[in-house]
DRENDOVO-914985 format. One record per atom (N, C-alpha, C): residue number from 1; atom name; x, y, z. Coordinates in pm, 1 decimal. Example, Ala and Ser with C-alpha at 12.3 -4.5 7.8 and 13.67 -1.06 7.14 Angstrom:
BEGIN
+-----+------+----------+----------+----------+
!  nr ! atom !       c1 !       c2 !       c3 !
+-----+------+----------+----------+----------+
!   1 !    N !   1319.0 !   -569.0 !    780.0 !
!   1 !   CA !   1230.0 !   -450.0 !    780.0 !
!   1 !    C !   1320.0 !   -330.0 !    780.0 !
!   2 !    N !   1285.0 !   -225.0 !    708.0 !
!   2 !   CA !   1367.0 !   -106.0 !    714.0 !
!   2 !    C !   1290.0 !      3.0 !    787.0 !
+-----+------+----------+----------+----------+
This chain:
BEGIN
+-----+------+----------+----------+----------+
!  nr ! atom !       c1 !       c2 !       c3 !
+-----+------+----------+----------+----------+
!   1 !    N !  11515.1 !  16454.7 !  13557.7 !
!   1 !   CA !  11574.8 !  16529.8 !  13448.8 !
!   1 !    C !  11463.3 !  16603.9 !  13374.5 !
!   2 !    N !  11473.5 !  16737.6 !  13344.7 !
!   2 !   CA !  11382.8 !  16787.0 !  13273.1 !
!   2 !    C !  11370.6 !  16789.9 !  13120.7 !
!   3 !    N !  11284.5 !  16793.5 !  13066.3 !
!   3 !   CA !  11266.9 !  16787.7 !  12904.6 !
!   3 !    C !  11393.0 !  16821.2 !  12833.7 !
!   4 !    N !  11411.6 !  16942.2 !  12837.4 !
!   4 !   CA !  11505.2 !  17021.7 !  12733.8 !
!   4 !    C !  11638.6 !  16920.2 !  12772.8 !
!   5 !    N !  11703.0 !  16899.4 !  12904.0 !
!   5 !   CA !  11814.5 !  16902.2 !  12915.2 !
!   5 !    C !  11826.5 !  16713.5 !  12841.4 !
!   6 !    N !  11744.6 !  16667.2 !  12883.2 !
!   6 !   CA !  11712.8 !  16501.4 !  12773.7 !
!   6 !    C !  11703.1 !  16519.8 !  12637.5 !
!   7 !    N !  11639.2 !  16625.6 !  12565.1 !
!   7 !   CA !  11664.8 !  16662.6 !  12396.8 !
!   7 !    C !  11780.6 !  16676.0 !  12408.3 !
!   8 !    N !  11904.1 !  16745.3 !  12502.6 !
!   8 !   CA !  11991.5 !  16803.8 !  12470.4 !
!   8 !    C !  12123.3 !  16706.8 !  12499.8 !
!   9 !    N !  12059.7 !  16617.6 !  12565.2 !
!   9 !   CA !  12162.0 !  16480.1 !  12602.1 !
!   9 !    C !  12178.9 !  16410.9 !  12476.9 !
!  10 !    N !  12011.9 !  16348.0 !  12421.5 !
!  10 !   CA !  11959.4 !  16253.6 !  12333.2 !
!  10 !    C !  12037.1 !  16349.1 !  12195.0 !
!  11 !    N !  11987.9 !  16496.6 !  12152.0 !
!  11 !   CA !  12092.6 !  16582.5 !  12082.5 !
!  11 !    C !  12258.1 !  16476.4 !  12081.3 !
!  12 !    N !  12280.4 !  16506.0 !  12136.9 !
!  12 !   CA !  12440.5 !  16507.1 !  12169.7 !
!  12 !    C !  12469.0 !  16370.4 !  12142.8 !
!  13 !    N !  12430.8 !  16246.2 !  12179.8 !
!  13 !   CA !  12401.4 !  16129.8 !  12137.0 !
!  13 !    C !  12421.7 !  16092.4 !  12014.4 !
!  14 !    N !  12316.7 !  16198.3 !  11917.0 !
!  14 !   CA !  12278.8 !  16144.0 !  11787.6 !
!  14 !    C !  12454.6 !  16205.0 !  11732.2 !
!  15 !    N !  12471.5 !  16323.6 !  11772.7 !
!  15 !   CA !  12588.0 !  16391.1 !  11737.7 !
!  15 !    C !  12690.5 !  16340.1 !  11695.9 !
!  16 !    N !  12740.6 !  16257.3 !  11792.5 !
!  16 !   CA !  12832.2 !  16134.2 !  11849.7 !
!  16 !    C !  12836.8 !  16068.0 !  11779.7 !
!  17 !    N !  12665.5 !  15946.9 !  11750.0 !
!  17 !   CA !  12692.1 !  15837.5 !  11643.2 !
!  17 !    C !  12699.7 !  15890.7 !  11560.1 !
!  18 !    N !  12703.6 !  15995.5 !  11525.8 !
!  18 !   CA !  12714.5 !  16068.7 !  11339.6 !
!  18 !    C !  12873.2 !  16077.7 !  11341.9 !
!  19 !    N !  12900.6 !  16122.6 !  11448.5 !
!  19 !   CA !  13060.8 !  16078.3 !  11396.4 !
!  19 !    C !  13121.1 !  16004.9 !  11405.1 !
!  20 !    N !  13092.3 !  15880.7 !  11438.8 !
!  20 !   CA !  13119.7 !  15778.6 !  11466.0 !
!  20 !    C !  13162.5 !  15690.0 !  11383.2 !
!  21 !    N !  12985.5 !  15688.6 !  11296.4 !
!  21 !   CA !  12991.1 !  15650.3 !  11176.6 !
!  21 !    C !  13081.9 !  15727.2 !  11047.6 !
!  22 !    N !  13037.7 !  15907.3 !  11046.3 !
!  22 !   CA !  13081.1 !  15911.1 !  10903.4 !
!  22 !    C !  13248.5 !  15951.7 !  10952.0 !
!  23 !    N !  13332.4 !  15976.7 !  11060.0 !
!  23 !   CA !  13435.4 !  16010.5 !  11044.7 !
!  23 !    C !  13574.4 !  15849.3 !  11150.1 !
!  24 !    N !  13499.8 !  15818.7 !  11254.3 !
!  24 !   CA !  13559.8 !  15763.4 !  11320.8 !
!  24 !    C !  13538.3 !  15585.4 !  11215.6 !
!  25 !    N !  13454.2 !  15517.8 !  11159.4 !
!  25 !   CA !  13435.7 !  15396.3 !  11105.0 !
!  25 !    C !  13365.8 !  15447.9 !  10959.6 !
!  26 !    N !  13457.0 !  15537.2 !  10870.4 !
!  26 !   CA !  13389.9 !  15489.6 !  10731.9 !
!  26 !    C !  13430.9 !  15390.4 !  10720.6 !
!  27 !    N !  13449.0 !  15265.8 !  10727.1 !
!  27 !   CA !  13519.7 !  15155.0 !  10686.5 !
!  27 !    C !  13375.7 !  15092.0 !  10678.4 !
!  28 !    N !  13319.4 !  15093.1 !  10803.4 !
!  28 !   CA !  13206.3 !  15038.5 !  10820.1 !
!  28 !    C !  13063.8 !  15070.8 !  10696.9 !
!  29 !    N !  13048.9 !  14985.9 !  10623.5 !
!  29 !   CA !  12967.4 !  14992.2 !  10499.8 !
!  29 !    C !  12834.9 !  14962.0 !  10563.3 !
!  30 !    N !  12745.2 !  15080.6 !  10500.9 !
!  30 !   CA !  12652.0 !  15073.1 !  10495.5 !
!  30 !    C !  12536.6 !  14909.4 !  10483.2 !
!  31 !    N !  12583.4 !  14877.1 !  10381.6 !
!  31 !   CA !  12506.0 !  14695.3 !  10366.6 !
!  31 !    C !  12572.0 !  14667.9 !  10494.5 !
!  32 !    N !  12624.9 !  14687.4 !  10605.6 !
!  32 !   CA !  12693.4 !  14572.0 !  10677.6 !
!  32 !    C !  12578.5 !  14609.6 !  10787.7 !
!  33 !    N !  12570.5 !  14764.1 !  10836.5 !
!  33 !   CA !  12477.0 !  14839.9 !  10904.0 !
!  33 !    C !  12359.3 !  14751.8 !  10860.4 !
!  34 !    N !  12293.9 !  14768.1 !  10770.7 !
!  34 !   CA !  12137.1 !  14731.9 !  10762.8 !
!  34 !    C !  12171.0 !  14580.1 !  10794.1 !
!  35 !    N !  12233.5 !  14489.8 !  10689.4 !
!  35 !   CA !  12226.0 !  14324.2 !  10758.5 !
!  35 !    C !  12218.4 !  14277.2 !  10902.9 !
!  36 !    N !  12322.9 !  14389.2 !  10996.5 !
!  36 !   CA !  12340.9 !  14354.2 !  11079.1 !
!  36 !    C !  12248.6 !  14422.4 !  11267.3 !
!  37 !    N !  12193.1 !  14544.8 !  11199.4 !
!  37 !   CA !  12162.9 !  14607.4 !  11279.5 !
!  37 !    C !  11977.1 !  14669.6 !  11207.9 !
!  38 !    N !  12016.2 !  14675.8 !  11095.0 !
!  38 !   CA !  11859.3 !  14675.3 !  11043.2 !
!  38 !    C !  11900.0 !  14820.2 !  11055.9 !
!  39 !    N !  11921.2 !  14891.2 !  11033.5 !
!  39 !   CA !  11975.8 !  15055.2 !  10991.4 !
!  39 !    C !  12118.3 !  15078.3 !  10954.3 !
!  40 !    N !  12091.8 !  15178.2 !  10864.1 !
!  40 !   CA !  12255.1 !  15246.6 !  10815.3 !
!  40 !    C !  12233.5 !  15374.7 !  10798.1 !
!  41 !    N !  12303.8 !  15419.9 !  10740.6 !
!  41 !   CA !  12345.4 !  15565.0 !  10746.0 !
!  41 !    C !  12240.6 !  15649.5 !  10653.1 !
!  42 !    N !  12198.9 !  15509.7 !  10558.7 !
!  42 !   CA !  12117.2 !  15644.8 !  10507.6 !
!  42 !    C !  11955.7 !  15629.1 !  10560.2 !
!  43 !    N !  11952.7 !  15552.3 !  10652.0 !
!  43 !   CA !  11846.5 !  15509.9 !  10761.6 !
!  43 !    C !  11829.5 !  15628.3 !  10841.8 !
!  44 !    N !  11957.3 !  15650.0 !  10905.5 !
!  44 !   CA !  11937.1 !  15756.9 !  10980.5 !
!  44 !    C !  11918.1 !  15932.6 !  10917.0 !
!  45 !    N !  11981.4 !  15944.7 !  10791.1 !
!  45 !   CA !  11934.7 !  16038.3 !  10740.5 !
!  45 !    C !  11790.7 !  16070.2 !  10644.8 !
!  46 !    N !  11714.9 !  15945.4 !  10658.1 !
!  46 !   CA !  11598.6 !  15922.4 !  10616.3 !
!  46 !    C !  11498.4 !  16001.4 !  10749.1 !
!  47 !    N !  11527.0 !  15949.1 !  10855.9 !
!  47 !   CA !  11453.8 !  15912.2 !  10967.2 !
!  47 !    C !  11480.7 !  16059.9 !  11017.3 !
!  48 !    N !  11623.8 !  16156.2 !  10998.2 !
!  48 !   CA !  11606.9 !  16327.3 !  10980.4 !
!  48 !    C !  11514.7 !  16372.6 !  10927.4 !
!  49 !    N !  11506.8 !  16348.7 !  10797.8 !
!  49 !   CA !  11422.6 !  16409.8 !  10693.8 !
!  49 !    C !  11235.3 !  16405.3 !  10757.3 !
!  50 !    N !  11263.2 !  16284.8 !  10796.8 !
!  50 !   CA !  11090.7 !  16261.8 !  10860.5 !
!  50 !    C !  11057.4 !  16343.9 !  10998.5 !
!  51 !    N !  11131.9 !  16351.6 !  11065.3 !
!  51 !   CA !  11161.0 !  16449.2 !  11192.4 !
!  51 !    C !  11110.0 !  16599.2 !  11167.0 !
!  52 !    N !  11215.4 !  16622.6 !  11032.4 !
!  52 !   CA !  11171.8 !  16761.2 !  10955.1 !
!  52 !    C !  11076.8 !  16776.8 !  10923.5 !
!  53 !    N !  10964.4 !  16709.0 !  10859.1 !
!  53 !   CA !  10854.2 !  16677.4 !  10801.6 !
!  53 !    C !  10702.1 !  16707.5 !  10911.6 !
!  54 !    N !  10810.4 !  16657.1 !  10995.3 !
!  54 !   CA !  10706.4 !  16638.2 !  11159.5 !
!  54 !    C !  10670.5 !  16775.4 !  11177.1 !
!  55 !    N !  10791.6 !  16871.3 !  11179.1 !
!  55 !   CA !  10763.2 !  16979.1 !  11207.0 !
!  55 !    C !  10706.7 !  17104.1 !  11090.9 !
!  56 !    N !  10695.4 !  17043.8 !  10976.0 !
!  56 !   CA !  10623.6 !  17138.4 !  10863.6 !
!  56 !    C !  10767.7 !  17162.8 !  10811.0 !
!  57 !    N !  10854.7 !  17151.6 !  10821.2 !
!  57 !   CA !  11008.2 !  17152.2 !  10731.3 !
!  57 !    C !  11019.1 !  17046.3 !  10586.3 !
!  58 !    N !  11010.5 !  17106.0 !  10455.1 !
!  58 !   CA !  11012.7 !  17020.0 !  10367.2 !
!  58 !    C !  11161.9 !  17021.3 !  10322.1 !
!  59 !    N !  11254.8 !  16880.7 !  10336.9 !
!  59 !   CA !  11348.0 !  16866.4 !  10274.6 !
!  59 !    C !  11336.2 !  16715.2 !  10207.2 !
!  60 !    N !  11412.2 !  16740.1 !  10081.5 !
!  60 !   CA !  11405.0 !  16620.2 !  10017.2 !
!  60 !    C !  11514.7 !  16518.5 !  10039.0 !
!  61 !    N !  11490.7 !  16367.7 !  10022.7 !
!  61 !   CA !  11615.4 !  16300.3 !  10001.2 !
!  61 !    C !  11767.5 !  16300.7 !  10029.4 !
!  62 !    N !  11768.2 !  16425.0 !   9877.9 !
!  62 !   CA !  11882.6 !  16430.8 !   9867.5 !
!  62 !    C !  11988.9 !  16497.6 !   9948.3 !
!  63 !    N !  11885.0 !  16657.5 !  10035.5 !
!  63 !   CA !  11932.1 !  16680.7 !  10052.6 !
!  63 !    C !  11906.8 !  16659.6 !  10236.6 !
!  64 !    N !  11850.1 !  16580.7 !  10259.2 !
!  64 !   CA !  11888.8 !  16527.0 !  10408.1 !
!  64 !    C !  12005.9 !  16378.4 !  10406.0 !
!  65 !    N !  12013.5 !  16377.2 !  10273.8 !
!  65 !   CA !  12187.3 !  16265.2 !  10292.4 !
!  65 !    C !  12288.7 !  16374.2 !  10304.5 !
!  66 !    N !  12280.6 !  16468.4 !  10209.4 !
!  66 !   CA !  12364.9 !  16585.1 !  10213.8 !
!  66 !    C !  12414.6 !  16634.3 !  10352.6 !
!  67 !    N !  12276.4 !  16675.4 !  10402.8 !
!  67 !   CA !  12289.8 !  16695.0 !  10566.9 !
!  67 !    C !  12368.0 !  16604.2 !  10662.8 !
!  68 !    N !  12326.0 !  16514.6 !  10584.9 !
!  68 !   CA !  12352.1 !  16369.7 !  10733.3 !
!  68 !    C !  12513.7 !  16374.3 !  10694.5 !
!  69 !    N !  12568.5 !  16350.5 !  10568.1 !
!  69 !   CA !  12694.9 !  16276.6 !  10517.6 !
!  69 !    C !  12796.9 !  16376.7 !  10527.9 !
!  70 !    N !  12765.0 !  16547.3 !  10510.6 !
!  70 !   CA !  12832.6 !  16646.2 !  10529.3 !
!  70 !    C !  12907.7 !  16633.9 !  10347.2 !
!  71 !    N !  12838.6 !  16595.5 !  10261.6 !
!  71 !   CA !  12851.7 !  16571.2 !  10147.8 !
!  71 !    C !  12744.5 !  16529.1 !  10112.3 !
!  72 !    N !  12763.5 !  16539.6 !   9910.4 !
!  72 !   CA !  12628.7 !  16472.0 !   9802.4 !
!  72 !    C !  12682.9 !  16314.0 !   9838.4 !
!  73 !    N !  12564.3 !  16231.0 !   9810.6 !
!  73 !   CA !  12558.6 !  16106.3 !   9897.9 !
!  73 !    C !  12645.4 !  16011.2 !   9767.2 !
!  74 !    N !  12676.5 !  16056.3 !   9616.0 !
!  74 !   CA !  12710.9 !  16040.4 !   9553.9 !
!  74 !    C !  12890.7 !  16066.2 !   9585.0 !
!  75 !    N !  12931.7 !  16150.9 !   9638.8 !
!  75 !   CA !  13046.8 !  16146.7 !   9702.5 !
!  75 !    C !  13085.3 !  16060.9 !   9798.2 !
!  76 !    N !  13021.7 !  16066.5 !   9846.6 !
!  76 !   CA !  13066.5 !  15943.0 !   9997.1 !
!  76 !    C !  13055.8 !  15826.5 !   9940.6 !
!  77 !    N !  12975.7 !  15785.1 !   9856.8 !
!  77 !   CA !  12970.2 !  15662.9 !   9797.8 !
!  77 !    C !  13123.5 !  15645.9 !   9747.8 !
!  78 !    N !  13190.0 !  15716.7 !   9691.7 !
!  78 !   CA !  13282.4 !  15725.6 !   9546.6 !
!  78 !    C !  13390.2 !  15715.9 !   9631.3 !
!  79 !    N !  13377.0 !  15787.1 !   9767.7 !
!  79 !   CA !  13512.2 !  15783.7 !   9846.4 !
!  79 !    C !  13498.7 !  15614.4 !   9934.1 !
!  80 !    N !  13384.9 !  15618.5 !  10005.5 !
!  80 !   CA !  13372.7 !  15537.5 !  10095.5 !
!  80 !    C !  13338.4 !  15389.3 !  10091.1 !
!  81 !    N !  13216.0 !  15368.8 !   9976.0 !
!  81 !   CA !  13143.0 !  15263.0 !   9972.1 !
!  81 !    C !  13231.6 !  15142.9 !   9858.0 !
!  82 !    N !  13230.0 !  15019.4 !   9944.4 !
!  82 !   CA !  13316.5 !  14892.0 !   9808.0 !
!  82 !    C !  13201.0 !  14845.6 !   9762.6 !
!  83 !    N !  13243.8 !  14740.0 !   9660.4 !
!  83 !   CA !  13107.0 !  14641.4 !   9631.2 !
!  83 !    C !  13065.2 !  14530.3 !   9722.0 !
!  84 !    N !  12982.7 !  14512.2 !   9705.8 !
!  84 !   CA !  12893.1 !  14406.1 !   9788.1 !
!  84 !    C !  12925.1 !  14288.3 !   9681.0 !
!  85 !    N !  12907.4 !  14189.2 !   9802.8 !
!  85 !   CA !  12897.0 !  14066.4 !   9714.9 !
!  85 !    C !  12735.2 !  14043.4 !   9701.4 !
!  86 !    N !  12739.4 !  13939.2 !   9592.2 !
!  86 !   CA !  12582.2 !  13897.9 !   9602.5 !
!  86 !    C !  12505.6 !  13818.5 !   9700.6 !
!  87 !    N !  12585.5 !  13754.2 !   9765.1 !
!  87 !   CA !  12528.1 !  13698.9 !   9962.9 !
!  87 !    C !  12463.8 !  13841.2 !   9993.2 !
!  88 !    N !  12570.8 !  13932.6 !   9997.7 !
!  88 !   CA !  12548.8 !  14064.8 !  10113.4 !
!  88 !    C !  12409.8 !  14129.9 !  10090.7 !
!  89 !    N !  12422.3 !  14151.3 !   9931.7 !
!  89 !   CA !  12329.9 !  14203.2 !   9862.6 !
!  89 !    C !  12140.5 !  14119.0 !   9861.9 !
!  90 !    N !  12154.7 !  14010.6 !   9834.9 !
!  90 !   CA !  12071.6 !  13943.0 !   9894.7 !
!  90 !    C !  12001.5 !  13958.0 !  10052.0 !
!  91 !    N !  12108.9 !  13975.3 !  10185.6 !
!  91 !   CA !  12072.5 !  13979.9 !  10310.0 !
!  91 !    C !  12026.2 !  14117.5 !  10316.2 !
!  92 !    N !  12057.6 !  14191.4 !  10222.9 !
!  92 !   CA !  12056.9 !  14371.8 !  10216.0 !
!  92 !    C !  11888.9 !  14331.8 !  10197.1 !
!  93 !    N !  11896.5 !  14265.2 !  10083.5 !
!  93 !   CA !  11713.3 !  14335.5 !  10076.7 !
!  93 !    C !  11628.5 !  14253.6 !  10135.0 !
!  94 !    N !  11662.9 !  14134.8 !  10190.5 !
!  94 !   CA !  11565.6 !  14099.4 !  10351.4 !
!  94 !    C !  11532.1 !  14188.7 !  10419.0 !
!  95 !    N !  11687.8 !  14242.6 !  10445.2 !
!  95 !   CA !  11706.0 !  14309.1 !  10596.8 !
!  95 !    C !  11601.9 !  14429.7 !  10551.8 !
!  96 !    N !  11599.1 !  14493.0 !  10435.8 !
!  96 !   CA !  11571.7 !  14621.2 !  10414.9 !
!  96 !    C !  11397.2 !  14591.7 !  10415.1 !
!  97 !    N !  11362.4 !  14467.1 !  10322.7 !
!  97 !   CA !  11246.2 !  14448.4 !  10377.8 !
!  97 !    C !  11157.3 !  14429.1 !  10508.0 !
!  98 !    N !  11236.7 !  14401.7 !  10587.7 !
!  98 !   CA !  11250.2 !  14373.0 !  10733.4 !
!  98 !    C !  11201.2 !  14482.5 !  10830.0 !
!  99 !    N !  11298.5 !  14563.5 !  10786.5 !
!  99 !   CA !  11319.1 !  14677.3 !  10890.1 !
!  99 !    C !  11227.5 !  14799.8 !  10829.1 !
! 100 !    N !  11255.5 !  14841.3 !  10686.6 !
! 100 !   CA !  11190.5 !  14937.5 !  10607.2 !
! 100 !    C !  11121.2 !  14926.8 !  10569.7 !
! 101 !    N !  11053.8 !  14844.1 !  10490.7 !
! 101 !   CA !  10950.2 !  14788.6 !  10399.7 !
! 101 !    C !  10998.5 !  14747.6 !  10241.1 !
! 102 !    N !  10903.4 !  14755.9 !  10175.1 !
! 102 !   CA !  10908.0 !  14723.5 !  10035.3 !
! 102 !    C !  10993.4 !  14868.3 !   9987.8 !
! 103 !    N !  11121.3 !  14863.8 !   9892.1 !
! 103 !   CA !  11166.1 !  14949.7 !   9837.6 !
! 103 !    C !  11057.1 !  15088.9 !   9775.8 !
! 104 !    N !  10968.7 !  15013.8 !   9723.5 !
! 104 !   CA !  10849.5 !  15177.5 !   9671.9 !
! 104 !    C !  10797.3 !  15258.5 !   9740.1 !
! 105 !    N !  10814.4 !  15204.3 !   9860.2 !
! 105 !   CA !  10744.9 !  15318.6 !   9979.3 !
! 105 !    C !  10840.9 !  15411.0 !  10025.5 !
! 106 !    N !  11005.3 !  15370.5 !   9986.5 !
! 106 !   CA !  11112.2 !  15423.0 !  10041.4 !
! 106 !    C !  11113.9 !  15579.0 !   9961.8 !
+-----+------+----------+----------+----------+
């Protein structure tokens, strides 16, 4: 297989789990993603933003959730996200330590 047509598979891939997540399982909460898999959604729109970065593209934060969520990340929250219990919330910032690091570097 040659280069391009593997970006363009691996492309199509990422495509997929993006809809997967934000249209086929919003149900699926973010804390459940990181506890359980050590990434969520705004993992993966983090991990855009750094991609961008790679290539001399400066976008911030906000607006690579924007990108990722197809909305302000403040919306999707309001539509999508419940509360956590304090178990969840607890395994949240293992996991997040785990996988991400210490919150200040985030």
């Amino acid at each position: 297989m040659d280069d391009q047509t593997r970006i363009e598979l691996e492309a199509a891939a990422f495509r997929r789990l993006r809809k997967h997540l934000m249209t086929d399982r919003v149900d699926v909460q973010n804390i459940d993603l990181m506890n359980l898999a050590g990434f969520c959604r705004n993992c993966l729109s983090r991990w855009y933003q750094e991609a961008a970065a790679e290539r001399g593209l400066e976008i911030d934060q906000a607006e690579a959730r924007e990108i990722f969520y197809g909305m302000p990340y403040d919306s999707w929250k309001a539509r999508n996200q419940s509360p956590a219990s304090p178990e969840k919330q607890a395994e949240f910032e293992k996991a997040f330590r785990d996988n991400v690091g210490p919150a200040d570097k985030v």
